[in-house]
N, C-alpha and C positions, 0 to 999 in steps of 0.2 A: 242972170238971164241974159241971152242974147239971140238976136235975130241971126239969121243965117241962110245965104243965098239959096233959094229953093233950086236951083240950077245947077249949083256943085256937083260935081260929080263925086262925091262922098257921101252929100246927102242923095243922090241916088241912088247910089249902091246899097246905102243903109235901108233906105224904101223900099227894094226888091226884096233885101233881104226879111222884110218884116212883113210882105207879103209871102211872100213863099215860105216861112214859119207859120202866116195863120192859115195857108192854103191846105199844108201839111195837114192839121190838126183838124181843120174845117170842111173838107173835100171841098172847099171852095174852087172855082181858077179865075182869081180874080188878078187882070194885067193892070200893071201901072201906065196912067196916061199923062197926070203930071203929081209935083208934087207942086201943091199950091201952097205952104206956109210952111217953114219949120224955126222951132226956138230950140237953144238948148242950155242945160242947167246942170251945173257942176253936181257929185255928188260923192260922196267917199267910196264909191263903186267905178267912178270915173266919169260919164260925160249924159247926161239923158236927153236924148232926142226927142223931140213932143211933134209929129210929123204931120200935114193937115193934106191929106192925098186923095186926087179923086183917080179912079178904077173902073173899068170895064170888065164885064164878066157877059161874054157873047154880044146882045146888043142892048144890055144894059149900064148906064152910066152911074157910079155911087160915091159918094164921098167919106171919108175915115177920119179916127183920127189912131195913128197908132205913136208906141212911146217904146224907145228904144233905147236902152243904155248900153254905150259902148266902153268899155272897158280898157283902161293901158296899155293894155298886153292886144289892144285890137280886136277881144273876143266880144260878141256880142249877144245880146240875150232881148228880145223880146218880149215885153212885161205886161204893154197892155195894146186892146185893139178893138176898136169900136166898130165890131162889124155889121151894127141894123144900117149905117150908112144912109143918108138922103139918096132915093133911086128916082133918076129918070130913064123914060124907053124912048 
Protein backbone atom coordinates (compact mmCIF):
# COMPACT_ATOMS: atom_id res chain seq x y z
CA UNK A 1 0.00 0.00 0.00
CA UNK A 2 1.02 3.36 -0.66
CA UNK A 3 -0.18 6.96 -0.67
CA UNK A 4 0.15 8.88 -3.83
CA UNK A 5 0.11 12.48 -4.64
CA UNK A 6 -3.66 13.34 -5.49
CA UNK A 7 -2.30 16.05 -7.84
CA UNK A 8 -0.16 13.78 -10.26
CA UNK A 9 -1.07 14.03 -13.23
CA UNK A 10 -1.32 10.35 -13.67
CA UNK A 11 -3.61 10.00 -11.03
CA UNK A 12 -5.60 12.48 -12.96
CA UNK A 13 -5.71 11.02 -15.91
CA UNK A 14 -6.61 7.83 -14.34
CA UNK A 15 -9.76 9.66 -12.51
CA UNK A 16 -11.12 10.99 -15.72
CA UNK A 17 -10.69 7.90 -17.09
CA UNK A 18 -12.74 6.21 -14.41
CA UNK A 19 -15.17 8.77 -14.70
CA UNK A 20 -15.89 8.56 -18.11
CA UNK A 21 -16.08 4.56 -18.10
CA UNK A 22 -18.93 4.92 -15.28
CA UNK A 23 -20.47 7.83 -17.25
CA UNK A 24 -20.57 5.59 -20.36
CA UNK A 25 -22.32 2.88 -18.57
CA UNK A 26 -24.27 5.17 -16.23
CA UNK A 27 -25.77 8.17 -18.62
CA UNK A 28 -24.20 9.90 -15.90
CA UNK A 29 -22.00 13.43 -16.83
CA UNK A 30 -20.38 13.54 -13.90
CA UNK A 31 -16.91 16.11 -14.20
CA UNK A 32 -14.06 15.86 -11.92
CA UNK A 33 -13.32 18.66 -9.64
CA UNK A 34 -10.62 17.09 -7.52
CA UNK A 35 -9.27 14.11 -6.57
CA UNK A 36 -9.16 14.16 -2.84
CA UNK A 37 -7.27 10.79 -1.76
CA UNK A 38 -5.66 8.15 -3.83
CA UNK A 39 -3.65 4.65 -2.52
CA UNK A 40 -2.34 2.19 -4.52
CA UNK A 41 -1.79 -1.68 -4.15
CA UNK A 42 0.33 -3.80 -6.15
CA UNK A 43 -1.40 -6.79 -7.65
CA UNK A 44 -0.61 -9.53 -10.09
CA UNK A 45 -2.80 -7.71 -12.71
CA UNK A 46 -0.51 -4.66 -12.10
CA UNK A 47 -1.07 -1.67 -10.01
CA UNK A 48 -4.88 -0.74 -8.35
CA UNK A 49 -5.81 2.63 -7.71
CA UNK A 50 -8.29 2.96 -4.79
CA UNK A 51 -9.26 6.77 -5.93
CA UNK A 52 -11.40 9.16 -3.31
CA UNK A 53 -12.80 11.98 -5.85
CA UNK A 54 -15.36 14.52 -5.43
CA UNK A 55 -17.65 15.45 -8.87
CA UNK A 56 -19.93 17.77 -10.07
CA UNK A 57 -22.86 16.80 -12.18
CA UNK A 58 -24.58 20.33 -13.18
CA UNK A 59 -24.90 21.98 -9.71
CA UNK A 60 -24.47 19.17 -7.74
CA UNK A 61 -21.36 18.42 -5.72
CA UNK A 62 -20.73 14.22 -4.76
CA UNK A 63 -18.08 12.46 -3.66
CA UNK A 64 -16.80 8.63 -4.91
CA UNK A 65 -14.79 6.40 -4.32
CA UNK A 66 -13.65 4.57 -7.68
CA UNK A 67 -10.84 1.65 -8.00
CA UNK A 68 -8.79 1.33 -10.92
CA UNK A 69 -6.19 -1.12 -12.03
CA UNK A 70 -3.72 -0.14 -14.18
CA UNK A 71 -1.99 -2.63 -15.99
CA UNK A 72 1.96 -2.96 -17.40
CA UNK A 73 1.22 -2.63 -20.69
CA UNK A 74 -0.77 0.94 -19.47
CA UNK A 75 -4.10 -0.66 -20.16
CA UNK A 76 -6.57 0.17 -17.81
CA UNK A 77 -9.90 -1.28 -16.55
CA UNK A 78 -12.27 0.10 -14.22
CA UNK A 79 -13.41 -2.47 -11.46
CA UNK A 80 -15.26 -0.74 -9.19
CA UNK A 81 -17.23 2.75 -8.53
CA UNK A 82 -19.30 4.02 -5.86
CA UNK A 83 -21.59 5.96 -7.38
CA UNK A 84 -24.66 6.79 -4.56
CA UNK A 85 -21.72 9.38 -3.52
CA UNK A 86 -22.20 11.96 -0.46
CA UNK A 87 -24.43 14.95 -2.52
CA UNK A 88 -24.40 18.49 -1.77
CA UNK A 89 -26.44 21.28 -3.90
Amino acid sequence: MQDVDPKDPKVIEIAKFALNEFNKKETHNYQLREVDEVTTFPNVDGVSFHLHITTNEFDTISYHLAIVVVRSNNVKKLVAFDGSGFIET
